[in-house]
N, C-alpha and C positions, 0 to 999 in steps of 0.2 A: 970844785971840779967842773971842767967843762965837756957838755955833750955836744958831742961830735954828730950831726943830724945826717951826713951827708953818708956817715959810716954804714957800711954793710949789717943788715940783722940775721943772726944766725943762730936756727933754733938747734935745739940740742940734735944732737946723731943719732939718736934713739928714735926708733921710729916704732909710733902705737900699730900694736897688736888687732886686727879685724879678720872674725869669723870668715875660712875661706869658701866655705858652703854657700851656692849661691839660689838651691832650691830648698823649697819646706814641701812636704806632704800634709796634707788638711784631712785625709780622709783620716777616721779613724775606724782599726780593724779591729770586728765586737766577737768576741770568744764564741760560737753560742753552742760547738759542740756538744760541751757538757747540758746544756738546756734543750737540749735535744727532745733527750726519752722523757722527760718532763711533760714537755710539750705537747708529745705523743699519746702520752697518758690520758692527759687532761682532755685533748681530743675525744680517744675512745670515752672515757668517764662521760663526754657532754654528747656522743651520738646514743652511747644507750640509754643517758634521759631523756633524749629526744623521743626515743623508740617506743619508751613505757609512755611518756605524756602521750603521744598519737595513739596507742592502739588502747589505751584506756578513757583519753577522751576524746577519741575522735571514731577510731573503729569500731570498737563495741557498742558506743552509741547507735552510731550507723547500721551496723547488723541486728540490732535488737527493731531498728526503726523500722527496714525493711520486710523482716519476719513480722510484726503486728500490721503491718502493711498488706503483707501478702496472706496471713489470716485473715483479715477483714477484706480483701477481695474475694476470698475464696468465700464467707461467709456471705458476703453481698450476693455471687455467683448461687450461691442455694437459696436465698431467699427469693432471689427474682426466676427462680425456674418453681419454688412452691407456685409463685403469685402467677406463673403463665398460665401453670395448671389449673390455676381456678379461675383464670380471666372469664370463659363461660360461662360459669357456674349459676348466676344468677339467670343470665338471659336462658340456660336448660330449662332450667326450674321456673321461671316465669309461661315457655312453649310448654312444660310439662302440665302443667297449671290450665293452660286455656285447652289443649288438647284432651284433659283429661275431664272438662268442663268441674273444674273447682275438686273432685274426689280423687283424694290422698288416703291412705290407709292408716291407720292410725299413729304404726311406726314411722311413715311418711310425714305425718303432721306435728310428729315430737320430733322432728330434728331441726336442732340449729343451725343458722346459718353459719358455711367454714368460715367465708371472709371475713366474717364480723369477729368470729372465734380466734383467727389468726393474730389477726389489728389487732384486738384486747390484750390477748395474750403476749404481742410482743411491746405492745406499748407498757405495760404490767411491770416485764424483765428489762425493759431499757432502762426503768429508772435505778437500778440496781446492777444490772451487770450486762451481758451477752445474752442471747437466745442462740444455743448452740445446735440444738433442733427440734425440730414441731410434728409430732402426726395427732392426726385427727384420724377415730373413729367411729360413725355412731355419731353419739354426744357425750364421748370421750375424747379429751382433750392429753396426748404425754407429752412433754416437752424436756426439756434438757439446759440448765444454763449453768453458767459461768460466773459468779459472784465474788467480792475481796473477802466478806466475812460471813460468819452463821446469825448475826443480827439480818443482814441483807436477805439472808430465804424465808425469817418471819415474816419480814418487810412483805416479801411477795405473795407469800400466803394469807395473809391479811387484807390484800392490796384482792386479790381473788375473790375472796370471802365479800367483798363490799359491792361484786357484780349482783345484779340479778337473777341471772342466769345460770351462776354455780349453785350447785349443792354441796360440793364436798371437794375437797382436795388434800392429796395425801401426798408426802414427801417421802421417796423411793428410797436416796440416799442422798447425803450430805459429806463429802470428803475433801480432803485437802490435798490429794495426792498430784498435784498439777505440777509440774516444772516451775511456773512462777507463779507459785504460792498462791493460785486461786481457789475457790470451793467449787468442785463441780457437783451440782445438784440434780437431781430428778424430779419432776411432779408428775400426778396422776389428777388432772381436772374435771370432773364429773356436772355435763351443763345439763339444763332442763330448760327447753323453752318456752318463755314468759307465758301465760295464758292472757288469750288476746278476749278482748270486751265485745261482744255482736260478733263471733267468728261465724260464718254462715254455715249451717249445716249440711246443704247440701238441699238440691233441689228434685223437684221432679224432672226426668229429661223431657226434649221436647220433639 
């Protein structure tokens, strides 16, 4: 058979088939209607965690900080108006002294010094707790403190007992009725001052 090369090629009449669509969409549309109130939920669920974690560890701390803050200012504030009141006290009693040329009366010669009484006393209750408040009268000593346990107010009575200058100490009351769980305590301190070696007796005037 001979091929004819110069002959016409003719492909079949049927012509292929091609998608007439000539745009695509890429985006895709996400349902999320229904994951809506889910979503919602889960929101509220995680701001009212939020709310407990803050005002349990951040607020309460905070207000607990500032209340023992502003107690201990308030207690600073009464200590340092005792301490004004007795700023003089020595240098009184030193002009008393020379004006009076050495003659105190007996009751004048048995009492102890406050300053000294105060210091003790509160240096005594800081090792244990607060010094809630101090009077001094005489050479009675009442004070008032603040302790975590009823070992702590032995402590303090013991701690007294080892001065010179006490005689006796008696414990008012001992309770635990405080807000946060402290012991509030009472003493009664009964001083006697030390008997001094070559104390002069007193002279002839001149």
């Amino acid at each position: 058979m001979k091929l004819d090369l110069n002959s016409e090629i003719k492909l079949g009449s049927k012509r292929s088939a091609y998608p007439s669509k000539r745009t695509m969409n890429l985006m895709q549309h996400e349902r999320t209607a229904q994951k809506l109130p889910g979503l919602i939920l889960l929101g509220v669920l995680g701001l009212l965690v939020l709310a407990v974690v803050v005002k349990f560890g951040v607020v309460d701390p905070l207000h607990r900080y500032y209340d023992q803050k502003s107690q201990l200012a308030d207690l600073q504030a009464q200590n340092d108006a005792y301490t004004a009141q007795l700023t003089d006290y020595s240098d009184v009693e030193t002009k008393y002294r020379v004006y009076s040329y050495g003659y105190l009366t007996d009751e004048e010669s048995a009492l102890v010094d406050v300053l000294s009484a105060v210091d003790k006393s509160k240096a005594i209750v800081d090792q244990y707790g607060s010094l809630d408040s101090i009077t001094i009268s005489q050479n009675t000593v009442s004070l008032e403190c603040t302790v975590s346990a009823l070992d702590d107010v032995s402590g303090i009575v013991a701690d007294f007992y080892a001065e010179p200058e006490v005689v006796s100490v008696t414990v008012g009351n001992a309770s635990d009725a405080q807000e946060d769980g402290g012991i509030r305590a009472s003493l009664l301190v009964t001083l006697a001052k030390p008997a001094e070696d070559g104390t002069a007796e007193g002279g002839d005037q001149g």
